[in-house]
FIMI-551068 format. One record per residue (C-alpha): residue number from 0; x negated, y, z. Coordinates in pm, 1 decimal, decimal comma, always signed. Layout:
<sites>
num|xx|yy|zz
NUM|X|Y|Z
...
</sites>
This chain:
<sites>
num|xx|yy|zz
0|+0,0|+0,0|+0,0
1|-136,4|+365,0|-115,0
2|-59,2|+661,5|+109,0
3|+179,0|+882,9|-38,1
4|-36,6|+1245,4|-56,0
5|-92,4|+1483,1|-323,6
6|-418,6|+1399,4|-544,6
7|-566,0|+1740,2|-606,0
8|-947,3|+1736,0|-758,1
9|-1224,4|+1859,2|-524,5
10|-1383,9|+2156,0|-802,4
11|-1578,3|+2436,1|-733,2
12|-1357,9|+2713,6|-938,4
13|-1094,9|+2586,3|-659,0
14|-1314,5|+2749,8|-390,9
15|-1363,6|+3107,3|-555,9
16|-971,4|+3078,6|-643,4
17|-922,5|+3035,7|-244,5
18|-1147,2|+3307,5|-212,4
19|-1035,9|+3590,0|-457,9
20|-629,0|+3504,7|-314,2
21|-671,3|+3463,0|+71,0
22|-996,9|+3676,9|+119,3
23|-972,0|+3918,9|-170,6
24|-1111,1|+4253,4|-18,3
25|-1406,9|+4088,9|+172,0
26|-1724,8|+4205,4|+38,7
27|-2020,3|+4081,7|-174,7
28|-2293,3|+4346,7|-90,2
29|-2555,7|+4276,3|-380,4
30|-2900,1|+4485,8|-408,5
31|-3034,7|+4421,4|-733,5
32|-3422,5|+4403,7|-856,1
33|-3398,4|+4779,6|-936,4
34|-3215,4|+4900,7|-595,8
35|-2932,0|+4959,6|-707,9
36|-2667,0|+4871,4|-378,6
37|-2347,6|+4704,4|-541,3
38|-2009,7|+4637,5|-384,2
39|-1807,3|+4417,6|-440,2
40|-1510,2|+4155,2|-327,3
41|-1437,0|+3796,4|-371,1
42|-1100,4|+3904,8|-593,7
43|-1353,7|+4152,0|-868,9
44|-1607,1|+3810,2|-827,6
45|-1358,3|+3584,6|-900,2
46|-1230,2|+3799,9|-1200,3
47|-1585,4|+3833,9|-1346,7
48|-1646,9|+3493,0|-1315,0
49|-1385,7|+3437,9|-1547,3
50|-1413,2|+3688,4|-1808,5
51|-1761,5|+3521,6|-1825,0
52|-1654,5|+3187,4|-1841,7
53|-1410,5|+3255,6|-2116,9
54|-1675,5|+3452,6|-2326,0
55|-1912,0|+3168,9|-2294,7
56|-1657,9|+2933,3|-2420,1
57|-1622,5|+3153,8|-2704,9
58|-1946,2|+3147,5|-2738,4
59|-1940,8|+2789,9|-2776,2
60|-2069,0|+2708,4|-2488,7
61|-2003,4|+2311,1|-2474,9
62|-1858,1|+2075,0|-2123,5
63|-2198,4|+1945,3|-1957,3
64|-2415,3|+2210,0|-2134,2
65|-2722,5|+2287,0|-1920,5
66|-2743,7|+2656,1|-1848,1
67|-3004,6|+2809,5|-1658,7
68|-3118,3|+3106,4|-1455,1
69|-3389,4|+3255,3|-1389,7
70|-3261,8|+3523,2|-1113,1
71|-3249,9|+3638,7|-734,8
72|-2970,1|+3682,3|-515,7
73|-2749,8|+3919,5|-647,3
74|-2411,7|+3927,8|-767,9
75|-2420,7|+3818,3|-1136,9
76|-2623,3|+3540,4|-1017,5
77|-2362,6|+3475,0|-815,5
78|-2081,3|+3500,8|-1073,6
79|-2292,2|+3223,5|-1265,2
80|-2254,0|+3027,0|-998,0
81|-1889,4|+2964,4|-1027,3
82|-1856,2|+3089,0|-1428,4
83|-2084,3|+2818,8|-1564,6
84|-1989,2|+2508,0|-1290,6
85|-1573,2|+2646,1|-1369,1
86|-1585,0|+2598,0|-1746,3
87|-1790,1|+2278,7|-1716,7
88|-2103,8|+2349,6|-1798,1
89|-2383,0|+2274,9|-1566,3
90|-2538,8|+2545,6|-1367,0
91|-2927,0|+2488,9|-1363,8
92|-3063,1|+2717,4|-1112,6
93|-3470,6|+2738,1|-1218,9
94|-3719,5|+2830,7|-983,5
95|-3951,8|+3157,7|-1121,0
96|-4246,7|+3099,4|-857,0
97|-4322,0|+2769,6|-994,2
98|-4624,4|+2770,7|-1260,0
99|-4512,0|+2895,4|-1599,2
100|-4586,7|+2493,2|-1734,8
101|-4379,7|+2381,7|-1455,7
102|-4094,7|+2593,6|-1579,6
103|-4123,6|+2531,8|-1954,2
104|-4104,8|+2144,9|-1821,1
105|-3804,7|+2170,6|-1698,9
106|-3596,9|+2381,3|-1869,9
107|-3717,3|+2143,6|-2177,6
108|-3697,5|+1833,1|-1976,4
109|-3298,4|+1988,9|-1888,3
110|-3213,3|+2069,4|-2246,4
111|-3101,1|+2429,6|-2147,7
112|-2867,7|+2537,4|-2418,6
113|-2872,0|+2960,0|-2279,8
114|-3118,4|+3151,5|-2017,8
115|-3021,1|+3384,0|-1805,7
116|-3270,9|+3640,3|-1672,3
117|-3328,7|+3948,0|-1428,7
118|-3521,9|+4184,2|-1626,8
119|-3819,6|+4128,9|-1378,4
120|-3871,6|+3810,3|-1557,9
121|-3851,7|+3931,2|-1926,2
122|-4228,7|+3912,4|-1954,8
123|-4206,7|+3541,1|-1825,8
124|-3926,7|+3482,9|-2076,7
125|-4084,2|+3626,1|-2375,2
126|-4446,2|+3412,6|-2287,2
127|-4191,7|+3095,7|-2269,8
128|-3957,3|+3123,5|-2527,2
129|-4151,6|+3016,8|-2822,7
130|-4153,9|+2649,4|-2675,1
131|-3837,1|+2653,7|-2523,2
132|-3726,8|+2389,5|-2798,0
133|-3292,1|+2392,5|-2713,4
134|-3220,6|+2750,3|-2617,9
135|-2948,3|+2891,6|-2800,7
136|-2984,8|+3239,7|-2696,8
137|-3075,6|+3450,0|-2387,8
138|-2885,1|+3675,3|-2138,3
139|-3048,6|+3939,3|-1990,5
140|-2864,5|+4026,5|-1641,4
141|-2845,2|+4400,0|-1705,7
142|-2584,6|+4699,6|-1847,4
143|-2621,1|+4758,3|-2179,2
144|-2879,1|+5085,9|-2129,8
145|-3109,9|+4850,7|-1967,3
146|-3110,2|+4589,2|-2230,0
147|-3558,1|+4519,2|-2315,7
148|-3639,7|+4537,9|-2655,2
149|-3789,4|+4179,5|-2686,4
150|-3876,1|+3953,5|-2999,9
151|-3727,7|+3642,6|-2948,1
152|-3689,0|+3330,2|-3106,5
153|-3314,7|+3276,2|-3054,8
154|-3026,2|+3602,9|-3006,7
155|-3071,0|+3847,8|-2695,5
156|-2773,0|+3887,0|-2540,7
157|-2627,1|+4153,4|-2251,5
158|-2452,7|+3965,3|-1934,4
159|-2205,3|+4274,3|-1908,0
160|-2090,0|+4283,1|-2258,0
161|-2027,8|+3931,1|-2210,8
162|-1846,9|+4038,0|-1868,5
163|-1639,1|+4328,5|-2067,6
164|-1467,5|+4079,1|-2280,8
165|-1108,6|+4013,4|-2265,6
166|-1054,7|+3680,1|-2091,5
167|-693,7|+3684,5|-2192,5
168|-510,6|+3432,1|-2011,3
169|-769,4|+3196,3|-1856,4
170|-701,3|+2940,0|-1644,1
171|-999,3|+2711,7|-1500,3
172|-1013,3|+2386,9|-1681,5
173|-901,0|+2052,0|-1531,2
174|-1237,3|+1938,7|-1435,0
175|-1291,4|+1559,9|-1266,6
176|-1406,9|+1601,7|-898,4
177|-1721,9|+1384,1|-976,3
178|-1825,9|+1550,3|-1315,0
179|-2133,8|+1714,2|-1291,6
180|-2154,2|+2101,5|-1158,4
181|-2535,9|+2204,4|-1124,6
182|-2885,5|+2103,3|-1135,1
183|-3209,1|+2199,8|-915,1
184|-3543,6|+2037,5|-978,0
185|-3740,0|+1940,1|-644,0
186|-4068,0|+2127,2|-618,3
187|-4297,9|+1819,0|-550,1
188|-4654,4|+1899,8|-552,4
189|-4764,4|+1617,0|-783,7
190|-4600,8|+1509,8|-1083,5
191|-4335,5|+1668,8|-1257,0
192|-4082,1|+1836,5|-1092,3
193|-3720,9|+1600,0|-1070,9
194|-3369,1|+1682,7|-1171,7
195|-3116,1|+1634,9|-863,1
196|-2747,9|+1665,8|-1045,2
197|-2505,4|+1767,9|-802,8
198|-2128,0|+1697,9|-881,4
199|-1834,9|+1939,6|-791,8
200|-1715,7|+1677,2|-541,2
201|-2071,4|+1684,7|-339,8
202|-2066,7|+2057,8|-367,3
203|-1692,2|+2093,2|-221,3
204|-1762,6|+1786,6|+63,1
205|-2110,5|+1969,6|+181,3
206|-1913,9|+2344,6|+157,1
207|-1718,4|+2194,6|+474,9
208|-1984,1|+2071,7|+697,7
209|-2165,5|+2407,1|+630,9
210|-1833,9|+2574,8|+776,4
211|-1786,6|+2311,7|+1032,5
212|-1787,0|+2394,0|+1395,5
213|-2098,5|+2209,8|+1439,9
214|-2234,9|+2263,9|+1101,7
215|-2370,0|+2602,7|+1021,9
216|-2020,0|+2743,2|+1166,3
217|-1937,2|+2954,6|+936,9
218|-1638,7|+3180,9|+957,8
219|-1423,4|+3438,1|+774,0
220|-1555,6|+3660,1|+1057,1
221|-1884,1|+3625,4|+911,2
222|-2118,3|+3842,4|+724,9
223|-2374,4|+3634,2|+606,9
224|-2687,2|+3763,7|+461,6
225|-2834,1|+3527,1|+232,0
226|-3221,7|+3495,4|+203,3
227|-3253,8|+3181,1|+42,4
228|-3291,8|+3216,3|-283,9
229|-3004,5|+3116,2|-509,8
230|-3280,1|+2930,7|-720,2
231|-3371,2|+2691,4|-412,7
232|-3067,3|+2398,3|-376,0
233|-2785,3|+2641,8|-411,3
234|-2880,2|+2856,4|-188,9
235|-2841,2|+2570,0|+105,3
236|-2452,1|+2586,2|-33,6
237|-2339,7|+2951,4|+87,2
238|-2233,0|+3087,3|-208,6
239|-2028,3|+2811,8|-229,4
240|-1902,2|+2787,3|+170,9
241|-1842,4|+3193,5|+193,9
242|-1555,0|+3123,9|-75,9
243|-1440,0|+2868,5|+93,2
244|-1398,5|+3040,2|+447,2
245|-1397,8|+3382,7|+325,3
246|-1708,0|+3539,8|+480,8
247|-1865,5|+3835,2|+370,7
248|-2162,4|+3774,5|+177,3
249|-2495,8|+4032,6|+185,6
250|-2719,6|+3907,6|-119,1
251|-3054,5|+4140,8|-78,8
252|-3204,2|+4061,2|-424,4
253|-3636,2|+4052,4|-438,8
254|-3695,8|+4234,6|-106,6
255|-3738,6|+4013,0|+147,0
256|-3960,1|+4199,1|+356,6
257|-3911,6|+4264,8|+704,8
258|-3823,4|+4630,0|+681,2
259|-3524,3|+4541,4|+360,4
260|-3401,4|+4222,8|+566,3
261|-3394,2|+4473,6|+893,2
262|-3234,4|+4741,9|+682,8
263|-2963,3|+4527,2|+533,0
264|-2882,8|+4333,6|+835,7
265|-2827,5|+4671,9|+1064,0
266|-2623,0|+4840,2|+723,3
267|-2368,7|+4576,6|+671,4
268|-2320,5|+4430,2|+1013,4
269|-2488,7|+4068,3|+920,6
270|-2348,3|+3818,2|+1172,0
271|-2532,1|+3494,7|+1053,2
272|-2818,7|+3443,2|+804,0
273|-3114,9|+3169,6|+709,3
274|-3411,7|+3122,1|+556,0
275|-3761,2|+2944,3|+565,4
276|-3999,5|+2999,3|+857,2
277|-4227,3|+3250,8|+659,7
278|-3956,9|+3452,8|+557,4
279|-3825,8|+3500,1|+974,0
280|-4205,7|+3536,3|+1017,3
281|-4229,1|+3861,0|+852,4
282|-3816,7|+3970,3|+984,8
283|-3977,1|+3933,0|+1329,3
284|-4309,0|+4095,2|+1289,9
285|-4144,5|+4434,8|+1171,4
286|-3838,3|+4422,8|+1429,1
287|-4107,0|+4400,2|+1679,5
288|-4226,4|+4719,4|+1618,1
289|-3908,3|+4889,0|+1674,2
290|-3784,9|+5059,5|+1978,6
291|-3500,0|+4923,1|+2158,0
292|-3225,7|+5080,4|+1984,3
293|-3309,4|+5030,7|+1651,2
294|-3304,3|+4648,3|+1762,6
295|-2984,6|+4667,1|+1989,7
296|-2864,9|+4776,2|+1637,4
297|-2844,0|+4479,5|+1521,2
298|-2509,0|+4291,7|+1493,9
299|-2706,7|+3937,5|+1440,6
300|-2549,2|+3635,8|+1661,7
301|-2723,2|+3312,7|+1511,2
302|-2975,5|+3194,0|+1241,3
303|-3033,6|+2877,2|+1066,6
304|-3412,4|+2762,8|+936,8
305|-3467,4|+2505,5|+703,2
306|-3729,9|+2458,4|+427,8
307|-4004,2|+2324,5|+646,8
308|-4027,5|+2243,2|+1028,4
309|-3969,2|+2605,8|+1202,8
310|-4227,9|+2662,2|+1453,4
311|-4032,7|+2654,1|+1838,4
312|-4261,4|+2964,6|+1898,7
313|-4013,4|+3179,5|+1664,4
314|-3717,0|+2999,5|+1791,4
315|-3818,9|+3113,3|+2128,4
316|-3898,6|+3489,6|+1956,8
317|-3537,3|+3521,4|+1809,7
318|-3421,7|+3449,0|+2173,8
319|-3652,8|+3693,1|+2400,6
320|-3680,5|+3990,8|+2120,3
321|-3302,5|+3958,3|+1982,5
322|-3071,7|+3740,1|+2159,1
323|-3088,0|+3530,1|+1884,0
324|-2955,8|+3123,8|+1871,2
325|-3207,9|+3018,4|+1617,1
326|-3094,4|+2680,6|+1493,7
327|-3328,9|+2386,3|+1290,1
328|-3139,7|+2222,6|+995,5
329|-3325,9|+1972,4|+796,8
330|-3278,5|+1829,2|+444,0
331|-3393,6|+1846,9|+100,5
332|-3314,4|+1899,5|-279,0
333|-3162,1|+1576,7|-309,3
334|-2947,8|+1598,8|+24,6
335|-2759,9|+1943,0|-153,4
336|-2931,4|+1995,3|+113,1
337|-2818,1|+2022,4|+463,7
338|-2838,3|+1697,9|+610,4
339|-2853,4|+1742,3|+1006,8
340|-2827,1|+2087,1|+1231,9
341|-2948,5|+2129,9|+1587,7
342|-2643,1|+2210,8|+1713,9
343|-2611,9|+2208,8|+2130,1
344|-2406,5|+1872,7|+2292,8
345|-2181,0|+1952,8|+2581,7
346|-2446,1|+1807,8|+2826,4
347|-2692,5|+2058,3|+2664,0
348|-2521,1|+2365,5|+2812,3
349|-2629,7|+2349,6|+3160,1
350|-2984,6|+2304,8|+3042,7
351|-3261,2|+2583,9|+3172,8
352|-3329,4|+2839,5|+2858,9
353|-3682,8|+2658,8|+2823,4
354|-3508,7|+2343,1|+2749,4
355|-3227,8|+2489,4|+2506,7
356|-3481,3|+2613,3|+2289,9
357|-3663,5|+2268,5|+2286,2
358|-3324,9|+2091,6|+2216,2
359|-3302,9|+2392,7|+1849,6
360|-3651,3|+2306,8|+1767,9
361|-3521,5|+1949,6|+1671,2
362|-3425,0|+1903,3|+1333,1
363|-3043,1|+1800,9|+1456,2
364|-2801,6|+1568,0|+1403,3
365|-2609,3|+1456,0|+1126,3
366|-2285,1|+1537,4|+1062,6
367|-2020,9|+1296,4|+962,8
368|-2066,6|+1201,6|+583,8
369|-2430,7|+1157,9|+639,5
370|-2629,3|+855,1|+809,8
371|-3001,5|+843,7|+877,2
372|-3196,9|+559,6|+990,5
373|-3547,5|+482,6|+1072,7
374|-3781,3|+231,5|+867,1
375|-4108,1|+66,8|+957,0
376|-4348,2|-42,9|+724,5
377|-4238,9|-396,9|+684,5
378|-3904,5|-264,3|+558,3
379|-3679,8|-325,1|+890,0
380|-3454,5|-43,3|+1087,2
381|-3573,2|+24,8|+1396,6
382|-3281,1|+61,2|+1644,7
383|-3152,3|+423,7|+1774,8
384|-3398,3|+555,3|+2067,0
385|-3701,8|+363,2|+1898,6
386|-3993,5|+629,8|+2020,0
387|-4224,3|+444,0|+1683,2
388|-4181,0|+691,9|+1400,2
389|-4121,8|+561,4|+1077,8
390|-3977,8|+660,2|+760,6
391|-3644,7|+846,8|+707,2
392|-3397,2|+717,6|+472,4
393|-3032,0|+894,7|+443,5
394|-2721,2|+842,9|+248,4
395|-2382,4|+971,0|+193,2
396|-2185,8|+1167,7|-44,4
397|-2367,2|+1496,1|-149,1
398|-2665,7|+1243,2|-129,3
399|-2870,9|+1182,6|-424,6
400|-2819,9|+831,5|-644,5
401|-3041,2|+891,2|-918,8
402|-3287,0|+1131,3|-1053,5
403|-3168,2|+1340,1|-1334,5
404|-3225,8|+1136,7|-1682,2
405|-3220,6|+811,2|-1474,5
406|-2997,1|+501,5|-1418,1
407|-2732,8|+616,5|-1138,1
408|-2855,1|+425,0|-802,3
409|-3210,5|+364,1|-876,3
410|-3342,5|+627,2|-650,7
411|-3175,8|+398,3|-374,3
412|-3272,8|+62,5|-160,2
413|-3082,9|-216,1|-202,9
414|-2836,8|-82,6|+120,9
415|-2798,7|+248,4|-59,8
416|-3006,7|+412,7|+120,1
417|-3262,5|+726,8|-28,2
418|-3610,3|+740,8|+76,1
419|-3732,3|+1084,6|+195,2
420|-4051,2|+1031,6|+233,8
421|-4067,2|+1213,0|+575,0
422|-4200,7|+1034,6|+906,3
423|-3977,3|+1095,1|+1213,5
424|-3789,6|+958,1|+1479,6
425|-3408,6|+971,3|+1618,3
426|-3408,1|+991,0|+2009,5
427|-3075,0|+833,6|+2231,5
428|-2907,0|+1164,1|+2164,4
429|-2894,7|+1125,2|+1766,6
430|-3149,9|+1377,2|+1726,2
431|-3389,9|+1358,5|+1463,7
432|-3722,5|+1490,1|+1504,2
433|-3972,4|+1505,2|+1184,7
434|-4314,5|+1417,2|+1256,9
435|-4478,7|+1472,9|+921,1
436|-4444,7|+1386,9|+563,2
437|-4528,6|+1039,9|+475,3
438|-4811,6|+1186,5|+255,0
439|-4968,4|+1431,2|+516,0
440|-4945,8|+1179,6|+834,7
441|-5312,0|+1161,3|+980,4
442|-5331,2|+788,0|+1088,8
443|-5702,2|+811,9|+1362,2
444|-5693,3|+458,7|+1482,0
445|-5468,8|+294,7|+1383,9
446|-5176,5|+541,1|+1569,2
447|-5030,0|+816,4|+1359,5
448|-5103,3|+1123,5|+1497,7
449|-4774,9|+1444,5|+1405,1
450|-4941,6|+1744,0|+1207,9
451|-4614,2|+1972,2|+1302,7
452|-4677,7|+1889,7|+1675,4
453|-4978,9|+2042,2|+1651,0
454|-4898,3|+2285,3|+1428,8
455|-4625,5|+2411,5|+1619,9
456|-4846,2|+2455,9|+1928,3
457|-5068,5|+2633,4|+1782,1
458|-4821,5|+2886,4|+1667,6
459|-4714,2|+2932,1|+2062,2
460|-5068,0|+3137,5|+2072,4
461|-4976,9|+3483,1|+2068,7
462|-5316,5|+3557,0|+1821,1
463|-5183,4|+3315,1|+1553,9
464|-4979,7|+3357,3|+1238,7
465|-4976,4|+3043,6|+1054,3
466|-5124,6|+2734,4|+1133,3
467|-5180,4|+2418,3|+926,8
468|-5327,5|+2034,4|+1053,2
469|-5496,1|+1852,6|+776,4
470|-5653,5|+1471,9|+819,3
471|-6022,7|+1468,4|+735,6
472|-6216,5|+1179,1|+722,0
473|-6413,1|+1011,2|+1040,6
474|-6651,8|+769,2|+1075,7
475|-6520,3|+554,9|+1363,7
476|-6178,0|+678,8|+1366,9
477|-6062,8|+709,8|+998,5
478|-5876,4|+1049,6|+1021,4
479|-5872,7|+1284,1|+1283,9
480|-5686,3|+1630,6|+1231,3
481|-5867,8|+1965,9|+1121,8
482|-5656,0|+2288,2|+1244,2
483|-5705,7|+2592,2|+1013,0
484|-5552,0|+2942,0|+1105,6
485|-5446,1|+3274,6|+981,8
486|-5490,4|+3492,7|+1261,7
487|-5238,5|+3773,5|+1351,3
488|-5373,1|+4119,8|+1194,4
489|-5570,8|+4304,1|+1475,0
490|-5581,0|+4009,1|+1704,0
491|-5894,6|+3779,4|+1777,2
492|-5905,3|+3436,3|+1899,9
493|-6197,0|+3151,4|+1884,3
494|-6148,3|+2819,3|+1794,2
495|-6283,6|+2716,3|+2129,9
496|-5955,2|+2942,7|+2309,0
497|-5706,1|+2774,6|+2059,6
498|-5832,3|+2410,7|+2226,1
499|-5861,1|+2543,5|+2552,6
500|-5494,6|+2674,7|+2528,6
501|-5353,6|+2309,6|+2378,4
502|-5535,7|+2053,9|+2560,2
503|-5286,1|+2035,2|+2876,4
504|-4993,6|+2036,4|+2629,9
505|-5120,9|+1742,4|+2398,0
506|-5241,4|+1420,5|+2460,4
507|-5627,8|+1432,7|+2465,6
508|-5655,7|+1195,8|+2147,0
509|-5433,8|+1425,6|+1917,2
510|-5668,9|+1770,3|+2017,9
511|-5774,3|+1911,3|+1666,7
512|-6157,5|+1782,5|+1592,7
513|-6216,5|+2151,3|+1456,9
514|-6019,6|+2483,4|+1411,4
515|-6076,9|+2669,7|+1059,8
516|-6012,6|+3002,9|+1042,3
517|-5868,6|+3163,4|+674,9
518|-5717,5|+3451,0|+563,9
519|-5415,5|+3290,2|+378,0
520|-5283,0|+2918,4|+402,6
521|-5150,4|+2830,6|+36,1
522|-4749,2|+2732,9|-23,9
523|-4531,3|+2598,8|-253,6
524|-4270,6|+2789,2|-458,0
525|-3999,2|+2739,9|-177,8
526|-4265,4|+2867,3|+117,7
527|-4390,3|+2556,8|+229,5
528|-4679,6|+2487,9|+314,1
529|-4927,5|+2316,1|+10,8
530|-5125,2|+2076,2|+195,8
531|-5260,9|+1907,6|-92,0
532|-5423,0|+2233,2|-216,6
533|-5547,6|+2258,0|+171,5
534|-5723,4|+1906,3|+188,3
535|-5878,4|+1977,2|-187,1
536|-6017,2|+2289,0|-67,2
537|-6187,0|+2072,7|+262,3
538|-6248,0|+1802,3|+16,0
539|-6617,6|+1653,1|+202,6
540|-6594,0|+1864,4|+506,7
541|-6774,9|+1689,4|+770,9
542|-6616,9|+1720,7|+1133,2
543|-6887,3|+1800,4|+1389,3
544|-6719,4|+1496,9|+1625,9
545|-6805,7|+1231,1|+1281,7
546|-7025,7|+1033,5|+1514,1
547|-6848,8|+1152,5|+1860,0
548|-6526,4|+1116,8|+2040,7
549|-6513,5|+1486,5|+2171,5
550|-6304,2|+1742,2|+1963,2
551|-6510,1|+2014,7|+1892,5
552|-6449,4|+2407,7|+1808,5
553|-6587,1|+2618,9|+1530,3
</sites>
């Protein structure tokens, strides 16, 4: 026997319809790359978005065309969003910090039948074009005034004239829920990058646990501002979950220094927003320097890192300097990508402040629609409150099955589960805590020693900026971990002090070998940190402790 409900298709054009009815005079704030402060509302978004759907069509713009971007967060980016997913096309967000051979890869590898492009990102354009081998014909996101005078191998179009067009009397095709909506290609430091195809269903399913009470909590009374950039996994799903719950949405464009964040958070009243670690790094650093009322200003309640493990130091920061709930969530491309959120239990609550914080600088808990388990070498799950790390494998529906180009399920184990290739461990509570990625664990006799541990301590020391723990080779021991730090600007520490300061919060065997002192650590295109560029460039270094058991300073 079948229930007897209505069958209505999970599709993302359904969100911004929600949106532009039951929210329509909540604002979309959008700076663009030239300054230029827009306002907006979810009803002129959602009317936008389908003038531009409709003139794409015309176009002939085909269902499951690949179209790509090549844009920050603004609001035409935005209108793409729902536009190009609406009509059926596929909305292939490309990331313009990778390598200029990285991008051509992909948007070849993708088939990209149109580019869209801020202006900052003509010169790229032009320099890629000429092997771009499917594009039909580029849109540069500007007014007509502003169009660039470019030679090109395929038409130059202007996004407003397509805007400007009549749609008539469009109505958002009848899409299937599981029919493919957009496409973001991991940024894996070796090999090429890999297409993660995200269907309207996964998109609409992980919109809800980012507005879930326990999710990211996000509410009509919201005013998000949105730092990650619309080219990284959607954005972590907020354009997609402010439609849904009718939030206001601040999108600051380029700028993401500390002053513009500041700026834009104080101007609009920003509630709620997230980012990576080195983003909140710079946020922090320039609030810091304000006096009390420019930081009693601030309307700020809660924010959300992702994007690599955020240090507990700058947990502990938003707290003291802001009275800020700084929350960990942790996932990847292929997860769409929030996967589990730090969010407090009921028997967290009465905990001292000290132990709060510790409880955020997990990586959380999954929500329901997601399971995680733990894998030893040999293969086998180790049971819930196992202290051995292993490797974390997830599943569930915004979950990836394949790669893009691939046979659906062969990214998976023969239980369905996906492989993330990160080493952690899932205490009694349900609270997963990474340890490192599979590729950067240090293994010094035969026991795995956590580079974020140590990492993370080191970033408690009020002289340090970044830190990074790399395993270099030892005689007797195999690996043992190098630290190498960025020190704050106008601050001083030794290597020695750094050791001194973290040997009564470590155990003795995991103390650093040597500390390194540089003045940049290199990242990848999404901010994290590029460790395999880091052990290349202390490719041969010798530790002073090779024939020793004592960790030693430099």
């Amino acid at each position: 026997m079948q229930g007897l409900m209505q069958q209505r298709a999970l599709r993302i054009s359904g969100l911004l319809e929600h949106a532009a009815r039951f929210h329509p005079q909540v604002e979309v704030v959008s700076r663009t790359p030239d300054g230029e402060l827009t306002r907006s509302n979810w009803l002129t978004v959602s009317q936008r978005s389908q003038r531009l759907a409709a003139a794409l069509l015309r176009q002939g713009m085909a269902s499951g065309a690949r179209i790509a971007t090549l844009a920050w967060n603004t609001h035409r980016h935005l209108e793409l969003y729902y536009a190009v997913s609406g009509a059926g096309a596929v909305l292939h967000t490309v990331n313009p910090r990778l390598f200029a051979d990285q991008i051509r890869y992909i948007i070849n590898h993708a088939a990209d039948d149109y580019v869209f492009f801020d202006l900052s990102f003509a010169g790229l354009v032009a320099e890629l074009a000429p092997s771009l081998k499917t594009v039909k014909a580029y849109v540069a996101l500007c007014k007509p005034e502003q169009m660039p005078a470019m030679d090109l191998p395929a038409p130059l179009l202007c996004y407003e004239d397509l805007v400007a067009q009549d749609a008539g009397d469009f109505d958002w095709p009848e899409l299937a829920e599981d029919s493919a909506s957009s496409l973001c290609y991991t940024s894996g430091t070796t090999g090429n990058p890999k297409g993660v195809l995200y269907s309207h269903r996964s998109t609409v399913l992980h919109s809800w646990v980012v507005c879930a009470a326990d999710g990211l909590a996000l509410r009509a009374r919201d005013c998000v501002l949105l730092t990650v950039p619309m080219f990284h996994v959607n954005a972590w799903g907020l354009p997609y979950a402010s439609a849904m719950c009718g939030a206001k949405l601040v999108l600051p464009g380029p700028d993401l220094s500390g002053k513009a964040l500041y700026q834009l958070m104080r101007d609009e009243g920003c509630t709620f927003s997230l980012g990576v670690p080195t983003v909140w790094m710079g946020f922090l650093q320039h609030v810091e320097s304000l006096p009390a009322a420019d930081k009693e200003a601030l309307k700020l309640e809660r924010i959300m890192m992702g994007g690599s493990a955020a240090p507990r130091a700058m947990i502990d920061q938003f707290d003291s300097l802001l009275g800020v709930t700084a929350n960990q969530a942790w996932g990847m491309t292929e997860t769409s990508p929030v996967a589990t959120i730090s969010t407090l239990l009921p028997q967290h609550e009465a905990l001292a402040r000290d132990a709060r914080i510790d409880v955020h600088a997990r990586q959380g808990r999954p929500m329901y629609g997601v399971d995680v388990a733990i894998f030893n070498d040999e293969g086998q799950q180790l049971p819930p409150g196992d202290p051995a790390p292993g490797e974390l494998r997830v599943r569930g529906p915004w979950v990836i099955s394949a790669y893009y180009g691939q046979e659906a399920g062969s990214a998976l184990d023969a239980q369905g589960w996906f492989s993330t290739g990160d080493v952690a461990r899932i205490d009694d509570e349900g609270f997963v805590q990474i340890t490192d990625r599979a590729k950067d664990v240090i293994k010094s006799g035969g026991e795995w020693i956590s580079s974020i541990d140590i990492e993370n301590l080191a970033l408690a020391h009020p002289a340090v900026k970044e830190a990074a723990v790399i395993g270099v080779h030892h005689e007797r021991w195999q690996e043992r971990p190098l630290l190498v730090i960025v020190r704050k600007p106008g601050t001083e520490v030794s290597g020695q002090e750094l050791l001194n300061f973290m040997k009564d919060r470590l155990a003795r065997w995991w103390l650093p070998d040597a500390v390194e002192f540089v003045d940049e650590l290199p990242h990848t295109a999404t901010g994290k940190l590029l460790k395999t560029r880091l052990r290349e460039q202390f490719k041969g270094y010798r530790l002073p402790t090779a024939t020793s058991s004592a960790p030693v300073a430099t």
